[in-house]
PAMARVEX-900185 format. One line per 2 residues: number of its first residue (from 1); for each residue x, y, z of C-alpha. Coordinates in nm, 3 decimals. Example, Ala and Ser with C-alpha at 12.3 -4.5 7.8 and 13.67 -1.06 7.14 Angstrom:
2
1 = 1.230 -0.450 0.780  1.367 -0.106 0.714
***
This chain:
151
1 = -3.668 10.390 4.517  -3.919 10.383 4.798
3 = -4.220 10.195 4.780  -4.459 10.453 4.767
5 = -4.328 10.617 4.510  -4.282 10.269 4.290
7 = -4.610 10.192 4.332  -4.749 10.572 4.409
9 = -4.981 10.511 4.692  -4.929 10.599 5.081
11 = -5.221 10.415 5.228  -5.124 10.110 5.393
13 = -5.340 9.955 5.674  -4.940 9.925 5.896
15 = -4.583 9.873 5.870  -4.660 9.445 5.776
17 = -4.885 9.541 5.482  -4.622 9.739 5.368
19 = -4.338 9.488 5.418  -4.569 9.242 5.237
21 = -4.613 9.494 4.970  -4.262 9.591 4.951
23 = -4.169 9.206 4.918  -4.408 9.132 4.617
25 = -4.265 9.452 4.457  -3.921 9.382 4.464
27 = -3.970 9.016 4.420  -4.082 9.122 4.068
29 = -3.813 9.412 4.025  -3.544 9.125 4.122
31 = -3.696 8.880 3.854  -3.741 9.183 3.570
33 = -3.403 9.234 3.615  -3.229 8.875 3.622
35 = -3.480 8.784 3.283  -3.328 9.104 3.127
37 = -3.000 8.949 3.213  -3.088 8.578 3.092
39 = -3.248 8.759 2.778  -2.887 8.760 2.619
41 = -2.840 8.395 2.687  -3.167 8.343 2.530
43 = -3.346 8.097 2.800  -3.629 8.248 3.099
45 = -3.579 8.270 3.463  -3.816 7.896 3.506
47 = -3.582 7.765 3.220  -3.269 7.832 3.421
49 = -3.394 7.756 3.736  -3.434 7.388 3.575
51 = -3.099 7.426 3.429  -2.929 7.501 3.787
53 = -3.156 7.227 3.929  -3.068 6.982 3.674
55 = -2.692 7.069 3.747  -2.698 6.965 4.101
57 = -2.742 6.608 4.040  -2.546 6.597 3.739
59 = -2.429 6.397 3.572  -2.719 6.233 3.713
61 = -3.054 6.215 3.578  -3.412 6.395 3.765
63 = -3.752 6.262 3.716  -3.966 6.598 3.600
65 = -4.130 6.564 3.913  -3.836 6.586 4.143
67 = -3.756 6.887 3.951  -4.061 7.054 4.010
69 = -4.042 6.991 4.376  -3.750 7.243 4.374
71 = -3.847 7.469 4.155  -3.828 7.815 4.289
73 = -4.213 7.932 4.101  -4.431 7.621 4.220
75 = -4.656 7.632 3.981  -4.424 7.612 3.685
77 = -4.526 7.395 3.410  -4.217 7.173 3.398
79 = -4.268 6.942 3.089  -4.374 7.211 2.895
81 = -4.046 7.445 3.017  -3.831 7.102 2.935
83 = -3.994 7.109 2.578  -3.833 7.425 2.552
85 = -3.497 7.307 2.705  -3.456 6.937 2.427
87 = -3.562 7.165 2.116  -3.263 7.396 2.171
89 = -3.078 7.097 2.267  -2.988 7.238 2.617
91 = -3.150 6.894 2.790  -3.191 6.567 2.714
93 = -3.477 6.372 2.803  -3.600 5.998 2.831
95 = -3.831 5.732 2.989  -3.683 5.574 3.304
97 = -3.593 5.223 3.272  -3.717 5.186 3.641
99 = -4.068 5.301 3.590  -4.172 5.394 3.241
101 = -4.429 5.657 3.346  -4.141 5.839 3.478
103 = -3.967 6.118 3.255  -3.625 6.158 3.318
105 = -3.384 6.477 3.233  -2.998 6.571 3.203
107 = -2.840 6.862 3.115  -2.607 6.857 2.784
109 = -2.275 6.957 2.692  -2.409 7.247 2.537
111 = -2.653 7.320 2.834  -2.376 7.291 3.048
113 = -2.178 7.559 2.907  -2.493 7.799 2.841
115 = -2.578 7.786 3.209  -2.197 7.886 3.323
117 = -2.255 8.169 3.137  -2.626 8.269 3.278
119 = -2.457 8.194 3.630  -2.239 8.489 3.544
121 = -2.487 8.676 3.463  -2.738 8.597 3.685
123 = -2.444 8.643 3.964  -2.327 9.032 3.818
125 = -2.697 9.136 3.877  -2.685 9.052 4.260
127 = -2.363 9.204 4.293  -2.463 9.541 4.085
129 = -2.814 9.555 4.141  -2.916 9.471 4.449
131 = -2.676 9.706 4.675  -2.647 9.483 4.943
133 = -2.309 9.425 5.122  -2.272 9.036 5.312
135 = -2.342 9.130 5.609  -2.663 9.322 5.491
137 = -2.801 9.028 5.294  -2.735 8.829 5.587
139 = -2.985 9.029 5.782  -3.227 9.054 5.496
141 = -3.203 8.649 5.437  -3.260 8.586 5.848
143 = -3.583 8.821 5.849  -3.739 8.655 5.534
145 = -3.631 8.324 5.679  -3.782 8.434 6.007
147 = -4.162 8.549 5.838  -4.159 8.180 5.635
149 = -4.161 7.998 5.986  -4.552 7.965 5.934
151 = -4.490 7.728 5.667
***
């Protein structure tokens, strides 16, 4: 669907309003679409985003706040989204023995195996939904790359 009719307006200032625009919208459309997916699984996009963060390092623990450096939403409330994650026994968490101001998380056996299956599922909706081949997301992936540079 083209912009302009998602969003049903033709006035843009120029072509890099629009590409802004058209970035926020799908941005959003992508997410709608993956927390439909993760819906079945029963955890959010932030929650699984933890989950896949928390996996890289595993068995290993993360500090919350190492966790939040990578987190894909920056201003997601991690201790309250790890809350979430220990009452339905998907994380465990404790005080580091290193510095007890320090809160320290690991995934579970049971998160483990929840998150193989939202990988699936998160992985069948950029295969079906997006309509990109490899070489297309390749190009897509260099442009955004190339517009974050400022940063």
């Amino acid at each position: 669907m083209k912009l302009e009719e998602a969003i049903k307006s033709t006035r843009f200032t120029d072509e890099t309003h629009k590409a802004g625009l058209n970035i926020l919208y799908t941005a959003y459309w992508l997410k709608s679409h993956i927390s439909a997916a993760l819906k079945e699984t029963g955890i959010t996009s932030e929650q699984f985003n933890v989950m896949r963060i928390l996996k890289g390092k595993h068995p290993e623990h993360m500090c919350v706040k190492d966790i939040a450096s990578r987190m894909l939403e920056k201003n997601s409330n991690v201790p309250r989204i790890a809350d979430r994650l220990v009452t339905k026994k998907l994380v465990k968490r404790a005080t580091s023995k290193e510095d007890k101001r320090e809160t320290i998380m690991n995934l579970t056996e049971k998160g483990l195996q929840l998150l193989e299956t939202a990988n699936k599922a998160v992985e069948d909706v950029n295969t079906n939904v997006m309509g990109l081949n490899n070489d297309e997301a390749k190009k897509l992936n260099d442009l955004i790359e190339k517009m974050r540079k400022i940063d």
